[in-house]
PAVEXKOL-120158 format. One line per field, with one value per residue (C-alpha): chain; residue in one letter; x, y, z negated; residue number from 1. Coordinates in steps of 0.25 Angstrom, whole numbers, plus 2048, in hexadecimal, padded with zeros to 3 digits. Each point is the difference from the previous one (the first is absolute). Example, Ala and Ser with C-alpha at 12.3 -4.5 7.8 and 13.67 -1.06 7.14 Angstrom:
torse <- (A, A)
lummi <- (A, S)
u <- (831, 806)
v <- (7EE, 80E)
w <- (7E1, 802)
mimi <- (1, 2)
END
This chain:
torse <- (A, A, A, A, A, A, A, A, A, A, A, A, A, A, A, A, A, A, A, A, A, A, A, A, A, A, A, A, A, A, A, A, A, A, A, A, A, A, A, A, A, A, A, A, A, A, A, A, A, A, A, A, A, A, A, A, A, A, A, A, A, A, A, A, A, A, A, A, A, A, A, A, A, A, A, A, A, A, A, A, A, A, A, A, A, A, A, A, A, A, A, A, A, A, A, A, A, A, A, A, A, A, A, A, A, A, A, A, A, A, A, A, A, A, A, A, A, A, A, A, A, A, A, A, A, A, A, A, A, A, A, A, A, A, A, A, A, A, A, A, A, A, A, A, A, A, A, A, A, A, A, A, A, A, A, A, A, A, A, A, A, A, A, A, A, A, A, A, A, A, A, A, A, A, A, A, A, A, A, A, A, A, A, A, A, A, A, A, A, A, A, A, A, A, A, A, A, A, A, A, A, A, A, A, A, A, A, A, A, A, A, A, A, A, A, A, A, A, A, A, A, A, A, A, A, A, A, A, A, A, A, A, A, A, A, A, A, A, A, A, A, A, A, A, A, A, A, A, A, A, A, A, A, A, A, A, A, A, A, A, A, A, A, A, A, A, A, A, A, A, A, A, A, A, A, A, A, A, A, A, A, A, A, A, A, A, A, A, A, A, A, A, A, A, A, A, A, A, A, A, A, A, A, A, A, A, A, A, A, A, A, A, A, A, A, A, A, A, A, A, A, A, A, A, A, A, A, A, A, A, A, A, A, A, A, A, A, A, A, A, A, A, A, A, A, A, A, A, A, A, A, A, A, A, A, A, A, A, A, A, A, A, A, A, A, A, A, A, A, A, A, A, A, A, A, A, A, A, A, A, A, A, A, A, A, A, A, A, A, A, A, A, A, A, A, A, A, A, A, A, A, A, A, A, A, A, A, A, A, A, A, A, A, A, A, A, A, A, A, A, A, A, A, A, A, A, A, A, A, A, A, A, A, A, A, A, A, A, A, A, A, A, A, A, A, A, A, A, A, A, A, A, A, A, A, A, A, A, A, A, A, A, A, A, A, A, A, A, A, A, A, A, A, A, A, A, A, A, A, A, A, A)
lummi <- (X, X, X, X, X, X, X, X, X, X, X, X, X, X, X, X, X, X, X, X, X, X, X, X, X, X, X, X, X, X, X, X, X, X, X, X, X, X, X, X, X, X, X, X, X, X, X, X, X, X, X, X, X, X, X, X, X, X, X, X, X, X, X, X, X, X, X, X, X, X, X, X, X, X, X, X, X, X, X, X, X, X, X, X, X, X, X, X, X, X, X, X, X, X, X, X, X, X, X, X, X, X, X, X, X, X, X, X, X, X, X, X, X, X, X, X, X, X, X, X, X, X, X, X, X, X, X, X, X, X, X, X, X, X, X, X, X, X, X, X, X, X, X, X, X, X, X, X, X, X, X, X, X, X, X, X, X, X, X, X, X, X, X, X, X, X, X, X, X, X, X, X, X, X, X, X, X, X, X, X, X, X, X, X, X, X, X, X, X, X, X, X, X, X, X, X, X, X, X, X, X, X, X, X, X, X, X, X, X, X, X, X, X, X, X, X, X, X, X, X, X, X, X, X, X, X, X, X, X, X, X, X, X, X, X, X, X, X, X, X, X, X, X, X, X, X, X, X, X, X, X, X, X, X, X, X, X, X, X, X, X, X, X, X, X, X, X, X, X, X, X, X, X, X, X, X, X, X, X, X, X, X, X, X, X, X, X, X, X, X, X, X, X, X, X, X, X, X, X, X, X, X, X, X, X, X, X, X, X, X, X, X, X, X, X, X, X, X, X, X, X, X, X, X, X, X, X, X, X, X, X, X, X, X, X, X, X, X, X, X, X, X, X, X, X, X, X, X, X, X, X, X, X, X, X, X, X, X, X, X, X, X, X, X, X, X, X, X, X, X, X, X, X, X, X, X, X, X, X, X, X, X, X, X, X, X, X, X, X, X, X, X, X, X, X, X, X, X, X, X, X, X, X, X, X, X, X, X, X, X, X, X, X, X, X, X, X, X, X, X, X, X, X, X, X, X, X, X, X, X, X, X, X, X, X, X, X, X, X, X, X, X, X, X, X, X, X, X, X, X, X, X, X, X, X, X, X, X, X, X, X, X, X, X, X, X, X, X, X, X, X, X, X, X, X, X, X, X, X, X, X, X)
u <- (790, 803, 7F2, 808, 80B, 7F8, 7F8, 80E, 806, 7F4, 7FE, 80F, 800, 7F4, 806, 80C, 7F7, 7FB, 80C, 806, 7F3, 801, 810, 7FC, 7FA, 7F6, 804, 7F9, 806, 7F8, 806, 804, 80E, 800, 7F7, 808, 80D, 805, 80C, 806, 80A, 7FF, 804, 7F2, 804, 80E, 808, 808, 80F, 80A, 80D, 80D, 80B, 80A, 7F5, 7F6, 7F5, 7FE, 7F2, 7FA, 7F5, 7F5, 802, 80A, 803, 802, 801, 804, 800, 806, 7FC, 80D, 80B, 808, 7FA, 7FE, 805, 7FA, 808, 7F8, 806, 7F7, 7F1, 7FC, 80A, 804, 80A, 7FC, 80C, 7FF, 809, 7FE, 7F6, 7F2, 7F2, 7FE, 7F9, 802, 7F6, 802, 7F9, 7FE, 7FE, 7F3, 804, 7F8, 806, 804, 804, 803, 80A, 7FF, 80F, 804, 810, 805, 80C, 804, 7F8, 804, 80D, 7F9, 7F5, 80B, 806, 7F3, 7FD, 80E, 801, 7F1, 7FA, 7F4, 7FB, 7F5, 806, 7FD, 809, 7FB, 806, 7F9, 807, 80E, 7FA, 7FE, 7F2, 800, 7F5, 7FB, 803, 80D, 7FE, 805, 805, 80F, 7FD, 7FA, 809, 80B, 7F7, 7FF, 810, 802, 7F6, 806, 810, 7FB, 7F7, 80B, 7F6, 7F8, 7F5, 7FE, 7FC, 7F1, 7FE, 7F2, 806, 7F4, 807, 7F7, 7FF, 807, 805, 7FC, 80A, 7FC, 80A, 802, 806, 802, 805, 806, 806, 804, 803, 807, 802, 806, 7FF, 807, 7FE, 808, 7FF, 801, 7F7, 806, 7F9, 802, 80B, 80D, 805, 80C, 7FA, 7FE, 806, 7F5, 800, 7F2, 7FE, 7F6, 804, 7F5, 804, 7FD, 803, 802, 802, 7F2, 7F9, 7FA, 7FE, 7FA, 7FB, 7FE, 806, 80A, 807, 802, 80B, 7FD, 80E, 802, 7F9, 7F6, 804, 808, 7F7, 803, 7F8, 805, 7F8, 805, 7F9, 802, 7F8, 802, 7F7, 800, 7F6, 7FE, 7F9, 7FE, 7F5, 800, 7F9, 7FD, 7FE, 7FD, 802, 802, 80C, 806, 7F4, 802, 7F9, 803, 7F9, 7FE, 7FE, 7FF, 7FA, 800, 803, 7F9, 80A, 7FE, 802, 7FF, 7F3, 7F6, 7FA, 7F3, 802, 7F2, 7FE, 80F, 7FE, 80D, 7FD, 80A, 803, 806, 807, 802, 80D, 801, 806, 801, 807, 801, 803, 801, 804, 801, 803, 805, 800, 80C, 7FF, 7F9, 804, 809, 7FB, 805, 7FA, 802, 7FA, 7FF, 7FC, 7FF, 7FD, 7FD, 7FA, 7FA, 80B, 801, 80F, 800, 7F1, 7FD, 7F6, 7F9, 7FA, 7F6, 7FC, 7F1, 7FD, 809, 7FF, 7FE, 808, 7FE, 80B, 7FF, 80B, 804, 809, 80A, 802, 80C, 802, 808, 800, 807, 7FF, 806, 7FE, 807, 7FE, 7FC, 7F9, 7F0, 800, 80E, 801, 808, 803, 803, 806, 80D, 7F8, 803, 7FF, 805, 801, 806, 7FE, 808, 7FE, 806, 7FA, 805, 805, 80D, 80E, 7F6, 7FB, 80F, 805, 803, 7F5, 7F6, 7FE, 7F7, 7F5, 802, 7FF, 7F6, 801, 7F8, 803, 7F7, 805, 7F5, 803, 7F8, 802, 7F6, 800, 7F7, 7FF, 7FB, 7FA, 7FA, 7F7, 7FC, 7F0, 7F5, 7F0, 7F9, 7F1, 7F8, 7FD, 80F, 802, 7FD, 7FC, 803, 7F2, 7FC, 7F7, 800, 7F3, 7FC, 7FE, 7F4, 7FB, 800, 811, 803, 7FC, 802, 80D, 805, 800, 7FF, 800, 7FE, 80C, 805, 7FC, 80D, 801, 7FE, 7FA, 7F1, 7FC, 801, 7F5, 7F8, 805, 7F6, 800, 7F9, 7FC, 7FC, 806, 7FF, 805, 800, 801, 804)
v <- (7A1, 7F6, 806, 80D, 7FC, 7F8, 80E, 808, 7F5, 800, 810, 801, 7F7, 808, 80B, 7FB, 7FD, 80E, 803, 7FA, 803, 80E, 800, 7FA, 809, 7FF, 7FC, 80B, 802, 80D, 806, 80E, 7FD, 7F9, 80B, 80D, 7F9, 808, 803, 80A, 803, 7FB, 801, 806, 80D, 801, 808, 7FA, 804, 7FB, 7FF, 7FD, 7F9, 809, 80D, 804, 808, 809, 801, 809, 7FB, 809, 7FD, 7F9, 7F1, 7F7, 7F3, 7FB, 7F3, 7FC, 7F3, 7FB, 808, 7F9, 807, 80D, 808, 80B, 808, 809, 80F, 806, 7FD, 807, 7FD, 7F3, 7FB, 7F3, 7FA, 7F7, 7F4, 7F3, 7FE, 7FD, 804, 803, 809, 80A, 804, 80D, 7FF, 80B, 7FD, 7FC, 7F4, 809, 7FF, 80C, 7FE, 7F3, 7FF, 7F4, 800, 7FA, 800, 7FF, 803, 80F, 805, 80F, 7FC, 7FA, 80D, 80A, 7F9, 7FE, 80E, 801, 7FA, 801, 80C, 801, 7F3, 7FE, 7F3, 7FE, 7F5, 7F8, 7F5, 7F3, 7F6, 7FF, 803, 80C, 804, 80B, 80A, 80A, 806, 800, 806, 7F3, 7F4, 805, 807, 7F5, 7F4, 80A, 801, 7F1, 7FE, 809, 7FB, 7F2, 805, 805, 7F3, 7F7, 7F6, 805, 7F6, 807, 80F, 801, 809, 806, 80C, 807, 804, 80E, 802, 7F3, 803, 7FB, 7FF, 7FE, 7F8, 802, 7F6, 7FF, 7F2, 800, 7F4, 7FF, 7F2, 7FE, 7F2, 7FB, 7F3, 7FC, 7F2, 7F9, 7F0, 7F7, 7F4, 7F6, 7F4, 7F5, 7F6, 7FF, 7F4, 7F9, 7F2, 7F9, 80C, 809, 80C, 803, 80F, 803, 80C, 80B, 80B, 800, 80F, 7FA, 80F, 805, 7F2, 800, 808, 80D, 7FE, 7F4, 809, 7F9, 802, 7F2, 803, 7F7, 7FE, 7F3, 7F8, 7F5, 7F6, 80C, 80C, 80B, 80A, 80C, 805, 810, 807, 80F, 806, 80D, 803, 80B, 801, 80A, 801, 80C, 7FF, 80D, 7FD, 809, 7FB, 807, 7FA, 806, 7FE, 7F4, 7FA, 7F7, 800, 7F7, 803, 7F4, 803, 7F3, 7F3, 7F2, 7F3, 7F3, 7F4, 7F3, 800, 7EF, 7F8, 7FE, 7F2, 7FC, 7F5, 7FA, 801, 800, 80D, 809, 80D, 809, 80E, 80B, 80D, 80B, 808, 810, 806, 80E, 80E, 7FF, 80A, 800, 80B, 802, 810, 805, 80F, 803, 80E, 80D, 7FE, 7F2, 7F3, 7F2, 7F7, 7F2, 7FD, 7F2, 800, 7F3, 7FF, 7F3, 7F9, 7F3, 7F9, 7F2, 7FF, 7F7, 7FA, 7F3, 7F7, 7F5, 7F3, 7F7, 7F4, 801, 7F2, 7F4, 809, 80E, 80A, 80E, 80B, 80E, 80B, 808, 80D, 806, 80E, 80A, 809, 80C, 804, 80D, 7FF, 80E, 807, 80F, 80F, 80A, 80E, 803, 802, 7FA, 7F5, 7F4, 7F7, 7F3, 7FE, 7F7, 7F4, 7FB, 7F2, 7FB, 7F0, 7FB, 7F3, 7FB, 7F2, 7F9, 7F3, 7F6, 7F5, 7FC, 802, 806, 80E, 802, 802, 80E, 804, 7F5, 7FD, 809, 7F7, 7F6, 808, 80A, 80D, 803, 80D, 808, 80D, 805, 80E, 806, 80B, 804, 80E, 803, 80F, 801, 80E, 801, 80B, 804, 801, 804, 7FD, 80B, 804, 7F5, 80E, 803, 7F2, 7FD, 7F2, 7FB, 802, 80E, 806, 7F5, 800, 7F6, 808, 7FF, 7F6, 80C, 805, 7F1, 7FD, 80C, 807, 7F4, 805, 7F4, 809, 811, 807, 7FF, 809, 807, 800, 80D, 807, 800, 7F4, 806, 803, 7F4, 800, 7FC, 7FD, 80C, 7FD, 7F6, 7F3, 7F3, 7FE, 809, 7FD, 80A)
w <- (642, 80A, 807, 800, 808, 809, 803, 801, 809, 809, 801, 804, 80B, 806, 7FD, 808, 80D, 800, 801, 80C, 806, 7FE, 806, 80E, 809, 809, 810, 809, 80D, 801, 7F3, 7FE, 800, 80F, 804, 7FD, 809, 80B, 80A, 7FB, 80B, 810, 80F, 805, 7F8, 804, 80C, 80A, 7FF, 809, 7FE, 805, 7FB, 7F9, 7FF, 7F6, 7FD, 7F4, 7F9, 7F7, 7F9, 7F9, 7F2, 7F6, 805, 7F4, 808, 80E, 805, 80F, 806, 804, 7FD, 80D, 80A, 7F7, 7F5, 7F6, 7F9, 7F5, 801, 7F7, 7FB, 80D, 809, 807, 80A, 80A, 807, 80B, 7FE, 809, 80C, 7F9, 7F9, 7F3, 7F7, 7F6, 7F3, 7F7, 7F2, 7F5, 7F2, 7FF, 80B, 80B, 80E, 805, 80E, 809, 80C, 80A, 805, 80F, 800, 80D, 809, 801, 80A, 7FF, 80B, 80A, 7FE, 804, 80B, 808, 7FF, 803, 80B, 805, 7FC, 807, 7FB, 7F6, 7F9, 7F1, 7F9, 7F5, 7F8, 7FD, 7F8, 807, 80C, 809, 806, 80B, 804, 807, 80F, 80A, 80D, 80A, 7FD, 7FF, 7F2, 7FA, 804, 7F9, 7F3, 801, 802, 7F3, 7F7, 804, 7FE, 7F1, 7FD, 805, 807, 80C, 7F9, 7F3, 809, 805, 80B, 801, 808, 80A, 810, 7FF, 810, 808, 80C, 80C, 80C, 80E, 80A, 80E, 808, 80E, 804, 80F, 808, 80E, 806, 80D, 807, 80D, 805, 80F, 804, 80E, 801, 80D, 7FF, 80B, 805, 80A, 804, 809, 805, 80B, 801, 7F4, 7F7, 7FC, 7F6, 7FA, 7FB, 7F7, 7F6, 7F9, 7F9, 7F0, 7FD, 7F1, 7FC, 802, 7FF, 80E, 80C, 801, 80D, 80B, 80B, 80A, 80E, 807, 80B, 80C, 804, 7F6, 809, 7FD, 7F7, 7F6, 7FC, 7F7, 7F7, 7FA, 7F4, 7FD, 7F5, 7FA, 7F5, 7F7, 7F5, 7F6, 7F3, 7F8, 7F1, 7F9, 7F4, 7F6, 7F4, 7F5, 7F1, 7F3, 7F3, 7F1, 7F9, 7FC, 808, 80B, 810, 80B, 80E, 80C, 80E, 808, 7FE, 7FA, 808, 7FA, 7FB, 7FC, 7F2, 7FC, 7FE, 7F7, 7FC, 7F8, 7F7, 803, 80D, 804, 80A, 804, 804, 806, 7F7, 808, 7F8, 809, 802, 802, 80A, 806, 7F8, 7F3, 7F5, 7F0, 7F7, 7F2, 7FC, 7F3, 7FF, 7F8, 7FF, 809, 80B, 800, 802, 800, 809, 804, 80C, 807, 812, 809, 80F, 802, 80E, 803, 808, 80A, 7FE, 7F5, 800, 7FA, 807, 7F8, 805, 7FA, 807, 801, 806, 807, 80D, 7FC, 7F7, 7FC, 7FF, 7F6, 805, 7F4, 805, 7F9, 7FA, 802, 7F6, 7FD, 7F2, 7F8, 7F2, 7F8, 7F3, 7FF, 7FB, 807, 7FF, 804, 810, 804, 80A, 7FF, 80E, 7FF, 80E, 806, 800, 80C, 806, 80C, 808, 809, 807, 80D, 803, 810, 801, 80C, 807, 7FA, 80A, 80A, 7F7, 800, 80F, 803, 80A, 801, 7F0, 800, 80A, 7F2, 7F4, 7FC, 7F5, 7F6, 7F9, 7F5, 7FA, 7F3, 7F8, 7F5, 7F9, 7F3, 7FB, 7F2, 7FA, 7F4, 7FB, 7F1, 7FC, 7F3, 802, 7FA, 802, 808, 803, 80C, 805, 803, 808, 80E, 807, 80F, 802, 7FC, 80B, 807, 809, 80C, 80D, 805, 80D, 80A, 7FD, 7FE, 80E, 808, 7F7, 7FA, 7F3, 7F5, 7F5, 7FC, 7FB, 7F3, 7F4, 7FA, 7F2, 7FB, 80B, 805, 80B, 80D, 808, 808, 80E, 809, 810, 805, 810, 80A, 7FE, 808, 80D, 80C, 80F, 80A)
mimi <- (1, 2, 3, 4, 5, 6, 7, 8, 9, 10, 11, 12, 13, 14, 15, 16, 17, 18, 19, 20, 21, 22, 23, 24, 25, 26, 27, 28, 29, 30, 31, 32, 33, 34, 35, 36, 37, 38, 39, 40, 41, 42, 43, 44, 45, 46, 47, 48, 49, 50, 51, 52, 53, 54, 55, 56, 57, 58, 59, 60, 61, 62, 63, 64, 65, 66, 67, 68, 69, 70, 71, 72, 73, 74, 75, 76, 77, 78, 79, 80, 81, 82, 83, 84, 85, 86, 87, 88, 89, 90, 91, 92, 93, 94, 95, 96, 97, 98, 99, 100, 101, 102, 103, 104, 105, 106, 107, 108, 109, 110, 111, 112, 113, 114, 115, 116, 117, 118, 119, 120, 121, 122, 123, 124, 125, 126, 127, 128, 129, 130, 131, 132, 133, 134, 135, 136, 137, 138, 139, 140, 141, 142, 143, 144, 145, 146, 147, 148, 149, 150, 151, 152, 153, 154, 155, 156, 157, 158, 159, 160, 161, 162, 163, 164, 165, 166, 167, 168, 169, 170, 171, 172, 173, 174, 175, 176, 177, 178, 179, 180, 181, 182, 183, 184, 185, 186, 187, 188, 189, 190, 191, 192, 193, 194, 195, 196, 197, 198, 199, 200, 201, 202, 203, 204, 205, 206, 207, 208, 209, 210, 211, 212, 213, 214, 215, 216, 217, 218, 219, 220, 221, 222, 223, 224, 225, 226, 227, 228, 229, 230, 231, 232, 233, 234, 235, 236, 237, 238, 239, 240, 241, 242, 243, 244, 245, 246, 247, 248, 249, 250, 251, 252, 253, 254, 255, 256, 257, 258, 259, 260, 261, 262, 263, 264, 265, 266, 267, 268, 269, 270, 271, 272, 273, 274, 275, 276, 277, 278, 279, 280, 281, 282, 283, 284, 285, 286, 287, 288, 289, 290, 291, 292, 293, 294, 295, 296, 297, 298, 299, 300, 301, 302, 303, 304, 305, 306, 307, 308, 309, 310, 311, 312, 313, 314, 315, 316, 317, 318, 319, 320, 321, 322, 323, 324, 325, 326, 327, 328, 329, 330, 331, 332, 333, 334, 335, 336, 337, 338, 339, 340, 341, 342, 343, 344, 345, 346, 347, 348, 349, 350, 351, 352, 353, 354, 355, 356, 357, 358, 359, 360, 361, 362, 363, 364, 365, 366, 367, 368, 369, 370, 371, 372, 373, 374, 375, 376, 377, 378, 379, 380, 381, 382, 383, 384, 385, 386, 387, 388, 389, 390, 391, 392, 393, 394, 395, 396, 397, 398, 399, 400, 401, 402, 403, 404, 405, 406, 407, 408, 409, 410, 411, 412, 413, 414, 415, 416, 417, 418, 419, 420, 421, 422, 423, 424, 425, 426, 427, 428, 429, 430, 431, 432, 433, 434, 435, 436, 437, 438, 439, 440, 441, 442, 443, 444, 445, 446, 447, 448, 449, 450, 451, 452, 453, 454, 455, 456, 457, 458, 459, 460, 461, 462, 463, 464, 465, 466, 467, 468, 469, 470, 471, 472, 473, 474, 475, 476, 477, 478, 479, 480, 481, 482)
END
């Protein structure tokens, strides 16, 4: 009996392992289960919808929906109309997604929603206001992105103002706008100065010495002529009736000058570009030294300075036929009025000495409107100086009649006047065939009408017309004695 129990007690307990064995399954990470996994619904299938905030869009789907699941119902909204028919509205500025299910738990359609601002307002007021434009509006995020073409600049900083007023933050709009056909505008300038001077200089240089017995009055007086800062000539009268020991010179100079400038340069630039033209030159000035820490050498760096006519423009074609332009012109001029001499001792006994000129300069400076072939002048600038300066010998430059044997005059008169006209042209490139250079049908004469015509060169070609025959001497040549 007690054989029995120990048998039953035995058999139960393996029958408990079997059991436990057979409720634990085994671990496969490749089972059938794992394996038969699968996205059931995704992006990569879905349309792109964008939406903005306050619209929707209504869907029909191709068979009864039993299920929908939006992403974040924030930024979008579904609202089930029928089994076929669906309603997406934008709510808040964002990205989600939207899923439709049927019955089976199939997807039926998926929509990757973008809600951004309302773009349809700022659509029709660019075709509005610029219908000729190609411009495509889309939304990214809360910003603005602009494409497409505008026909100059005008149109498209217009576009950028809008798309800015709407997004609130010039910031958040991207302008990839395309200028189909950039104007090019050609300026015409015709710079004119005319500079008169007069200078008059009348001094008496008195030396020698009068005397009654022990009294003695020594003269000996040159005229400065401060005014101009020296002579302008050596020329003198010595009058022989003041006697030996007093003698006299009188120095007596006139001169009138007249210059004239007159530069017309011709530019073209596109629009909203920017073209400067220089005729004139570069003077060299000492611009400081530098040192080598090693071997303690100095060298002298010299920068050079422009001078001459100058002129920088920068066109905006505003529309056909108008363009806003400013325009920048100097006439500038080397100068000894106001030069600064530099002195360097080179040894105990010897020093070297650097001469640097100054530069005059007249500048106009201006930014206006104005239509394709007008002219604008910038004229009345006018500059005019004086100088008078008497030098002499105090008490005696004041008498009536005599003073003026002990003072001298020194008198400069300088008047300019600049004159610019400004003509703006609204060009375009042509054929090299249709251009012309200073040297077309240039040709050297030959050794025989050099010599005995003094011809230097043939005639010139005319453009359009066929070269004129070759002239040539026909007949005896040389010299002939009767």
């Amino acid at each position: 009996m007690a054989m029995n129990i120990r048998v039953t007690q035995r058999l139960a307990r393996a029958l408990m392992i079997i059991a436990a064995a057979s409720a634990v399954e085994p671990v496969n990470a490749g089972g059938p289960d794992l394996a038969t996994a699968r996205v059931a619904a995704a992006d990569a299938n879905a349309r792109f919808v964008p939406l903005g905030i306050g619209k929707s869009v209504v869907v029909d789907l191709p068979r009864d929906a039993k299920d929908v699941l939006v992403a974040n119902p924030q930024i979008a909204n579904a609202v089930i109309r029928s089994t076929r028919r669906a309603y997406l509205i934008g709510v808040a500025v964002g990205q989600t997604n939207v899923f439709f299910f049927d019955a089976e738990g199939r997807q039926i359609a998926g929509f990757d929603i973008a809600v951004t601002r309302d773009l349809n307002g700022l659509r029709a007021a660019l075709k509005r206001i610029l219908p000729g434009a190609d411009i495509k509006v889309e939304g990214l995020g809360d910003g603005v992105i602009l494409s497409g073409n505008v026909a100059n600049a005008t149109e498209g900083q217009q576009a950028y103002d809008l798309a800015a007023r709407l997004a609130g933050d010039g910031a958040k709009v991207v302008n990839s706008l395309t200028i189909h056909g950039r104007e090019q505008v050609m300026l015409k300038v015709t710079v004119a100065e005319v500079e008169r001077d007069v200078i008059k200089q009348l001094g008496v240089n008195l030396n020698g010495s009068l005397g009654y017995g022990a009294t003695v009055l020594n003269f000996n007086s040159t005229t400065p002529f401060s005014a101009s800062g020296t002579a302008l000539s050596n020329t003198s009268f010595n009058p022989s009736w003041m006697g030996g020991n007093l003698g006299a010179s009188v120095q007596a100079m006139e001169r009138a000058g007249v210059l004239r400038t007159l530069a017309e340069p011709n530019l073209t630039a596109i629009s909203g570009e920017s073209a400067s033209f220089l005729a004139g030159g570069e003077f060299p000035v000492p611009g400081g030294f530098t040192c080598d820490p090693t071997t303690r050498n100095c060298q002298l760096t010299v920068e050079f300075k422009k001078f001459g006519v100058g002129l920088n423009f920068t066109p905006v074609v505003l529309s056909e036929g108008r363009i806003s332009l400013k325009v920048m012109t100097e006439v500038s001029e080397l100068s000894n009025d106001n030069e600064l001499t530099l002195q360097q001792a080179i040894s105990a006994t010897q020093t070297t000495s650097l001469t640097i000129p100054s530069v005059r300069v007249r500048r106009a400076e201006t930014t206006l409107e104005i239509p394709s072939g007008g002219a604008l002048a910038m004229a009345g600038m006018i500059e005019q100086e004086t100088k008078q300066q008497l030098n002499g010998i105090p008490g005696l430059m004041e008498l009536p009649v005599l003073g003026s044997l002990f003072k001298s005059r020194d008198y400069i008169n300088n008047q300019t006047e600049l004159m610019v006209i400004v003509t703006p042209y609204i060009v375009h490139a042509v054929a090299q065939k249709d251009l012309s250079r200073p040297d077309d049908g240039f040709a050297d004469a030959s050794d025989p009408a050099t010599i005995l015509l003094g011809r230097l060169n043939h005639l010139y070609g005319v453009s359009g017309h066929a070269d004129p025959e070759p002239r040539d001497y026909h007949g005896r040549y040389g010299f002939i004695l009767d």
